[in-house]
Every structure is written in structure tokens, then in C-alpha cells.
C-alpha positions in Angstrom: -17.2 37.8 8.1 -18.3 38.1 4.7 -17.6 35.4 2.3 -17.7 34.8 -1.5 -18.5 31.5 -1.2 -20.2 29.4 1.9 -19.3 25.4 2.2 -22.4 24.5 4.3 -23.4 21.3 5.8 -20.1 19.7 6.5 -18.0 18.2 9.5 -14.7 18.8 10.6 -12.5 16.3 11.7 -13.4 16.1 15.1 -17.3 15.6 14.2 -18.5 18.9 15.2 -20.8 20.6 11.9 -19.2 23.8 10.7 -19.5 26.2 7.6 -16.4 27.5 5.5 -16.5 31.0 4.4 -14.0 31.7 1.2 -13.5 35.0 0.2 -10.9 35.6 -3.4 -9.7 32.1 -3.1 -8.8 32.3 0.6 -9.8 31.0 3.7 -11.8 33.7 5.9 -13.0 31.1 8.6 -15.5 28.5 10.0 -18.2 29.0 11.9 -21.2 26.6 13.6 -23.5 25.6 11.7 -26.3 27.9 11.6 -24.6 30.4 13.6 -23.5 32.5 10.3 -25.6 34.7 8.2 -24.3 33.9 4.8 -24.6 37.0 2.9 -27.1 36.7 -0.1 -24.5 37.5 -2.5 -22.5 34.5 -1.6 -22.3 31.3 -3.7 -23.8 28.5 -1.4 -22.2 24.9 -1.6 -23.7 22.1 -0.2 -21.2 19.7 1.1 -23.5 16.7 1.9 -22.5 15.8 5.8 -19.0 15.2 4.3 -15.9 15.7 6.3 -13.4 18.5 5.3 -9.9 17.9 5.2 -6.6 19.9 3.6 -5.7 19.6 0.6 -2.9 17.0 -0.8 0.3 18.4 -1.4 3.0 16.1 -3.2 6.6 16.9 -1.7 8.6 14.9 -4.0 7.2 13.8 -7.3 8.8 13.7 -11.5 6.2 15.4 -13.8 8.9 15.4 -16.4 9.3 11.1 -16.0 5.5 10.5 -15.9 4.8 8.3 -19.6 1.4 8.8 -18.8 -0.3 9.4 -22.2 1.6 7.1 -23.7 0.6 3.4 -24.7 2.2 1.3 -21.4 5.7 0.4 -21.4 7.4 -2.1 -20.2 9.9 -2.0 -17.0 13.4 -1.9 -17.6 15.0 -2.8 -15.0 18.8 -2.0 -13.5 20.5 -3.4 -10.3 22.1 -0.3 -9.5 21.0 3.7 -9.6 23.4 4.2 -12.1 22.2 1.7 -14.9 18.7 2.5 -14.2 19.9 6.3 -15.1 21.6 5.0 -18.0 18.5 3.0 -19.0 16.3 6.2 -18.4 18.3 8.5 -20.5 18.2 6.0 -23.6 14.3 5.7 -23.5 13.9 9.3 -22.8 15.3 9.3 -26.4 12.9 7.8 -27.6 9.7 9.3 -26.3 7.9 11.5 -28.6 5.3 12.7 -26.7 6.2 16.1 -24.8 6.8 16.6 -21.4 4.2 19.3 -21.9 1.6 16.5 -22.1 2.6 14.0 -20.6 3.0 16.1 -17.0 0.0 17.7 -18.1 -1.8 14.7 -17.5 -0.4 13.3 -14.7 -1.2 17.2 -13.0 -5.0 16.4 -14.2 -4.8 12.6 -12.5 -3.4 14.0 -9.1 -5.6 16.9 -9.2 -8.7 15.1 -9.8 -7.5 13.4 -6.2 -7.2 15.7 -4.5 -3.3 17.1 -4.8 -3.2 20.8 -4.8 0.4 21.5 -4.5 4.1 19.2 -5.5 7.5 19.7 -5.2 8.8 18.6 -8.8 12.5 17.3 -9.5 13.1 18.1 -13.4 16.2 16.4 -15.0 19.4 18.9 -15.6 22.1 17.4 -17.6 24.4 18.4 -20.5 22.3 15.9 -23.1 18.8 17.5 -22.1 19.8 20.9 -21.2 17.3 22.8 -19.6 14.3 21.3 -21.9 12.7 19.7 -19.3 12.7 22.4 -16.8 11.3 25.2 -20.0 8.5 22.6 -20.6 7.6 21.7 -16.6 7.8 25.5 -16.2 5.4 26.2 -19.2 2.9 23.7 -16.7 3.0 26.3 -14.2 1.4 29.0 -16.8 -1.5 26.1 -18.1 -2.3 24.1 -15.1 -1.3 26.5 -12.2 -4.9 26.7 -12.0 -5.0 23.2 -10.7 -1.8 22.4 -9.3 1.1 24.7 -7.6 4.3 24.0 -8.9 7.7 24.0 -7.0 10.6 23.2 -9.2 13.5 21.1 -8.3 17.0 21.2 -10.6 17.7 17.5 -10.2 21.1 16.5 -11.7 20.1 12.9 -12.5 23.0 11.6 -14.4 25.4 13.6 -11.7 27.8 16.6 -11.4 31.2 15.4 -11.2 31.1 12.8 -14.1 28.8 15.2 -16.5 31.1 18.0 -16.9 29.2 20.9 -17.5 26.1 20.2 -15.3 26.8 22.4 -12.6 27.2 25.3 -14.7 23.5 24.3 -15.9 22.2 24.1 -12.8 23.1 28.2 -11.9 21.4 28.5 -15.1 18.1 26.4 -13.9 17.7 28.6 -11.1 18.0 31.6 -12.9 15.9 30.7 -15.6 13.3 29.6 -12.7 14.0 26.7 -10.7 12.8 27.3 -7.3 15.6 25.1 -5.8 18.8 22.8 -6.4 18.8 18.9 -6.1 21.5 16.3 -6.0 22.3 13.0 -6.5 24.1 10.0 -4.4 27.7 12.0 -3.8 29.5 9.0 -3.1 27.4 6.5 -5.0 27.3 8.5 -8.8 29.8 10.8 -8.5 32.5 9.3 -5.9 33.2 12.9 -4.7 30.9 13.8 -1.6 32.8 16.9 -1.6 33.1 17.5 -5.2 29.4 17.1 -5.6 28.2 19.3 -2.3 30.4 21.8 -3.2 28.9 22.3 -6.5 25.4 22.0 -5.3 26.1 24.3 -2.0 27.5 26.4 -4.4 24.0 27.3 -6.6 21.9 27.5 -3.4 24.5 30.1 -1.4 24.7 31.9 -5.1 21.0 32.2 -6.0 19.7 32.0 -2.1 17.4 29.1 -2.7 17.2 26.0 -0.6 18.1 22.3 -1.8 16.3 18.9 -1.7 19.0 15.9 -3.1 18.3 12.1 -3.2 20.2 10.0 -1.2 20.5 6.3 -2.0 23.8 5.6 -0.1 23.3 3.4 2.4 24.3 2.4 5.7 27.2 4.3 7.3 28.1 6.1 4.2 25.1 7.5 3.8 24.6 8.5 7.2 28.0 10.7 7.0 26.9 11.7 3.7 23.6 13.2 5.5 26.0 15.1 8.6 28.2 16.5 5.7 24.8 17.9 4.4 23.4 19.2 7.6 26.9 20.8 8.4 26.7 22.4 5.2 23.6 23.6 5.8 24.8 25.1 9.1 27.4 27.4 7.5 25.4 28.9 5.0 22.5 29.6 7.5 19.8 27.3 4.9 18.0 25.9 8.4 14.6 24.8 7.7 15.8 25.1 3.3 17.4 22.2 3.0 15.6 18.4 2.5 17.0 14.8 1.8 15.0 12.6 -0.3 14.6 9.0 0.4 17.5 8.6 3.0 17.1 5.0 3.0 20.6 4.5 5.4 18.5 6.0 8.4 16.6 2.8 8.4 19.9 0.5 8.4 22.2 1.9 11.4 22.6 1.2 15.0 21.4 3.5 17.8 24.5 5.1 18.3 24.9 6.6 14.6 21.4 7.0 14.2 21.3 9.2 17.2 23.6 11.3 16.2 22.9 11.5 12.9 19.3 12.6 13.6 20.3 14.6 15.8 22.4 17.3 13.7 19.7 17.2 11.3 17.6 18.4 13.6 19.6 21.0 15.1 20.5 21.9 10.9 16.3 22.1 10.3 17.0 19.8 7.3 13.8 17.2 6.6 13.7 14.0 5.4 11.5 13.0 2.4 10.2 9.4 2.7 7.6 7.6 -0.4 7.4 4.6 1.8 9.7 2.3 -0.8 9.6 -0.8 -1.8 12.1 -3.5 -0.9 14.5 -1.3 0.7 15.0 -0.3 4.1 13.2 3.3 5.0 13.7 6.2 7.2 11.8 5.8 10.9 9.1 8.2 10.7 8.4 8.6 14.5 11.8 8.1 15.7 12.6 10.8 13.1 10.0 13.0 14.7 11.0 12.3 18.6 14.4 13.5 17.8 13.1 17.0 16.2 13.0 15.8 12.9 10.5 16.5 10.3 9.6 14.1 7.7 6.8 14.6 5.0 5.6 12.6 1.5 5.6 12.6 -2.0 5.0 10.0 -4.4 8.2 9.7 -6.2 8.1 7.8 -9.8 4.7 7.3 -11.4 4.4 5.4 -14.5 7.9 6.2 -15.1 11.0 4.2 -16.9 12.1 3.6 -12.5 8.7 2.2 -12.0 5.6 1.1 -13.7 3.1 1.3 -10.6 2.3 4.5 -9.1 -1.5 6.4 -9.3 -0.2 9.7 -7.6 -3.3 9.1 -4.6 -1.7 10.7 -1.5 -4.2 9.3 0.7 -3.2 5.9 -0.7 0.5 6.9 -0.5 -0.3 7.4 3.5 -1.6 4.4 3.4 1.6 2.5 2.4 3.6 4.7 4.9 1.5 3.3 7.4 1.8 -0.8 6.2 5.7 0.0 6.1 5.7 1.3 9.5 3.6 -0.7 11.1 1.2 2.3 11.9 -2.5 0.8 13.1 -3.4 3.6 16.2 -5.6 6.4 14.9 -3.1 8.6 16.2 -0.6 6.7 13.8 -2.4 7.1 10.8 -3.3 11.0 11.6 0.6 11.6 11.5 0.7 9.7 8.3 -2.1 12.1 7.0 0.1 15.0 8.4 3.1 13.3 5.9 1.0 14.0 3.1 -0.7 17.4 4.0 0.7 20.3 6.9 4.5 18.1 6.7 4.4 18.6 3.0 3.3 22.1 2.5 5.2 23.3 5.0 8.2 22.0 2.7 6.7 24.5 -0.2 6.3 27.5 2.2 2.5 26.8 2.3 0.9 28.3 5.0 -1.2 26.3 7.3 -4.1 24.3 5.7 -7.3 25.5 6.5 -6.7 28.5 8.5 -7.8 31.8 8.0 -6.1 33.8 5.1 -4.7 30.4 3.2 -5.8 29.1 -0.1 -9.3 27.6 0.1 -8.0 24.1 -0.9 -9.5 21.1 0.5 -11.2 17.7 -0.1 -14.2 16.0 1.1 -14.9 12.8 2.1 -17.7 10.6 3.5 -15.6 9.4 6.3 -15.8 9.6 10.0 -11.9 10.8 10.8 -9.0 11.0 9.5 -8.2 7.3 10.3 -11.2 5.6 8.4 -10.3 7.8 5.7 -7.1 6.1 5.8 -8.2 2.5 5.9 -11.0 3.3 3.2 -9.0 5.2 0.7 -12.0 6.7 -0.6 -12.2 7.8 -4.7 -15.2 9.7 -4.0 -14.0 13.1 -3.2 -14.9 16.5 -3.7 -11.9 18.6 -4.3 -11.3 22.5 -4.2 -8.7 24.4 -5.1 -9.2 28.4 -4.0 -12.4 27.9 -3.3 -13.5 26.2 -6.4 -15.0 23.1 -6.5 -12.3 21.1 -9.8 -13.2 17.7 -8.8 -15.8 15.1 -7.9 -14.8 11.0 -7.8 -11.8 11.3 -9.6 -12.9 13.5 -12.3 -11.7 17.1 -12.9 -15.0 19.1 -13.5 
């Protein structure tokens, strides 16, 4: 098995001490400990006892929001998605540093965590154009080395009520948006069909899947998500097609949950969960008894919708598991899974770890995948194709 590079003294997660073998940024396999001969033209790593784990993949996060960079600025706070939209798009007028460097450096903070792969939502409307998108996709040329970009065209200020945008949005993908987002049918643009028809529309054209946010709640929202997975039915996009946030399947009764979950299940289309705040939040394991799949992202960090945020998936888990009163180490291993095989399966990422996918991974002085949970450590080594980018928080 010859490698280019041998990750010795290190643990897997069920204890037992293995070696990695990397060979052009890939994973060519594990063996015992000492049961390899690493060939002398090899690069040896050491890996200290540590535990090796998959790398973090972000499945929902806004590198063109971040105002990291920037000297801190206040929250302005809205009662309703739409003023908080409106509030956005009038301090986004004022911001003078770049996307370019601001998502730069939020790329370098995640990265230094351990994040090897997001799912981006980048703002499409007719007062920003496709500026954002040009400057999130310039990201992928400077910091692909770090981070893999997917890009989502995210209509944040709506279809229906911003003539023009879904005209933009064909011209997003085209220009190199990986898929097409959405935005609260009912809620911003009163037309469920109106809006799904437009965004339907760009992924049948272009043949790329969607991922919209879903705010609605209760009832409404829960039709909202059958008129998605329907849609995602005709036009053959099973397994394409995600919801963000979906906070209404964490308000309805049994009967309209069950139903609900169960058409998106038969439609393959996932639920994205960030473990929210005050709001009520999408069942993870019910989700995943009915045939659901559910995986993480951070969502706003340091943004105009929310000053808090550090972009630290493990931490992220962590939450998920306080919301959901997850304490079993078999909980907190499907909260892991939220924030690693869940999410990059979301990207088309094969399976972490295995032989023949990237050679990204972290490690951690922790016994399992539960303490690492409960300890949230900052001491990590992180790898990304088989090179060592990060140690304690620090890109190296």
C-alpha cells in the first residue's frame, strides 16, 4: 500500500491504534500499528496517541454576511424576517470592507477548526446583482486550498416582490452557482406557487439541486415543505433537494408531522437544522426514524442576523445536543454525524475517511467521539489532503 505520507501513532475512534497512509491527497487506508512497512520515501507524521476523526464540513453557512474583519457592530434587531432583511440590506450599504476579505477570514477561523468543506448561501437580488456570488466564487480560486466551496443562489430579499431576481438567479447558476435557494414562499413573497415555480424553474433548467430557508411555521409551513417534496418528485431531484431550518416540524401534531416527514422521505429531500435559538426546531431523531436525513451548518456568524457565532462545528454539535436533550454517547455520535458524514453527504462528499477520499481529518486528545463532544476541545490538529494546515486554532 504505498503512501506519500504515514499518520503514525494514533487511535481511532473505537480505541484500537492504527496508521493512515495518504497518497496525492487521498486516503489509501489504515493499517495496525506496526503491521505496515512505511516506505522510506514517505513523509512520517507523528500524531501523539491522538484520536482521528473526519473532517468538519459546514452544510449551511453565509461567507458573504460574515463582518468579521471589521471593528464589532452592534445588533440590529427586527421582529420579523422581513425587517431583519430590510435592516441587512441597508448596512450591507455601508460596509466597505469586501466580501473578498471579510469571507476570507471567516474561511481562515473555520479552517483553523477544523472545517474542510461548507455549503454557502450568497445573496441574489436586483440591488447587489451577482457581486457577492463573483467575490465568494473568487474564494474558491484563493482559499480552495483550505476550504471547499459549494455555492448556494439565495434570493434573500425574495422572487415575487424583487422583480427581476429570478432572471438573476438562471444567471447565478450559469455564472457558477452550484445550486438554487429560496426564501419563506408564503411568509416574503405570499405566493408559495409563484416563488416554487420560479425556483423549480432554475434547478429543472440548469440540472442542479436546491436548498431554501423555510421560516413558516406551523401548518403553513409544513404544507409549504409537502409542496416542496412534491415538486421535487416530478422533476426526479431525490436526494438534490434540502430545506433549511424548517422550524414548523418542531410545532405540529403527530398526525401532520407524520405525514409531512413522511413524503420527504419518500422525495430524499433533507432537513438542515443550526440548533436555533428561541424558536422551536426540527426533531433530529424523529426526523431520522421516519427516513429522514438531517445534517448541520452554522448559519449566521458575526453577521447583521446575529452577533454570536465562532463557526466550531464541534461546538455547533454541542448545542444540537443541549436543544435536544441528547446526553447517551450514542446521542452525541449522531450529533457528530450532523456535522461530518450528514453534511458531506449533502456536498457529494464521499465517505470520510475511507479509502480513495480526501485525506481530511482532525485530531484530538479525546477518548470517543462523546468526550470530544462534552470537552469541545481547541487543541486540534487539522488536515486537509493530507496536509497538516492547523494546530490549536491556528492555520500553520
Amino acid at each position: 500500500m504505498p503512501a506519500h505520507i504515514a499518520v503514525e501513532n494514533i487511535r481511532n475512534h473505537r480505541g484500537e491504534r492504527v496508521t493512515l497512509l495518504v497518497r496525492e491527497g487521498l486516503v489509501a487506508g489504515f493499517a495496525s500499528e506496526g503491521t505496515v512497512d512505511v516506505p522510506d520515501t514517505a513523509e512520517r507524521f507523528d500524531g501523539g496517541g491522538k484520536m482521528i476523526l473526519p473532517g468538519l464540513v459546514d452544510g449551511h453557512i453565509h461567507l458573504d454576511k460574515t463582518l468579521i474583519g471589521l471593528p464589532f457592530i452592534p445588533h440590529i434587531p427586527g421582529e420579523t424576517v422581513a425587517k431583519r432583511i430590510a435592516a441587512e440590506r441597508e448596512l450591507r450599504r455601508t460596509v466597505a470592507l469586501p466580501v473578498s476579505a471579510r469571507g476570507g477570514a471567516l474561511i481562515e477561523k473555520i479552517a483553523a477548526l477544523g472545517t474542510v468543506a461548507v455549503r454557502s448561501h450568497v445573496d441574489i437580488d436586483t440591488e447587489i446583482g451577482l457581486k457577492g456570488l463573483e467575490q465568494v466564487l473568487s474564494l474558491r480560486e484563493s482559499h480552495g486550498h483550505l476550504i471547499e466551496i459549494e455555492i448556494v443562489a439565495f434570493p434573500q430579499s425574495g422572487i415575487i416582490r424583487d422583480p427581476g431576481t429570478a432572471e438573476l438567479l438562471h444567471e447565478a447558476v450559469a455564472a457558477g452557482a452550484d445550486l438554487v435557494g429560496g426564501l419563506d414562499p408564503a411568509g416574503i413573497d405570499k405566493d408559495i406557487e409563484g416563488h416554487l415555480n420560479a425556483v423549480f424553474a432554475v434547478a429543472e433548467r440548469h440540472n442542479v439541486g436546491v436548498d431554501l430557508h423555510l421560516h413558516d411555521g406551523g401548518t403553513l409551513g409544513a404544507f409549504e415543505l409537502r409542496q416542496i417534496a412534491e415538486r421535487t418528485i416530478a422533476l426526479s431531484l431525490q436526494g438534490r433537494v434540502a430545506v433549511s431550518h424548517a422550524f414548523c416540524l418542531g410545532e405540529l401534531d403527530e398526525a401532520d408531522f407524520g405525514r409531512t416527514a413522511a413524503l420527504l422521505a419518500r422525495a430524499g429531500v433533507s432537513i438542515m437544522t443550526n440548533g436555533p435559538g428561541p424558536v422551536p426546531m426540527p426533531p433530529v431523531k424523529r426526523l431520522a426514524e421516519a427516513g429522514v436525513r438531517v445534517f448541520c451548518g452554522s448559519d449566521n456568524i458575526r453577521d447583521a442576523w446575529s452577533p454570536f457565532g465562532n463557526g466550531d462545528l464541534i461546538e455547533r454539535a454541542g448545542i444540537i445536543c443541549d436543544r435536544q436533550d441528547f446526553r447517551a454517547d450514542d446521542d452525541l455520535e449522531r450529533a457528530f454525524e450532523l456535522v461530518t458524514e450528514a453534511s458531506g453527504a449533502m456536498l457529494g462528499r464521499a465517505d470520510p475517511l475511507s479509502p480513495g477520499a480526501p485525506a481530511d481529518f482532525i485530531l484530538v486528545d479525546c477518548g470517543s467521539i462523546a468526550e470530544t463532544l462534552a470537552e469541545r476541545p481547541v487543541r486540534r490538529t487539522v488536515f486537509k489532503a493530507g496536509r497538516r494546515i492547523a494546530e490549536a486554532g491556528r492555520l500553520v
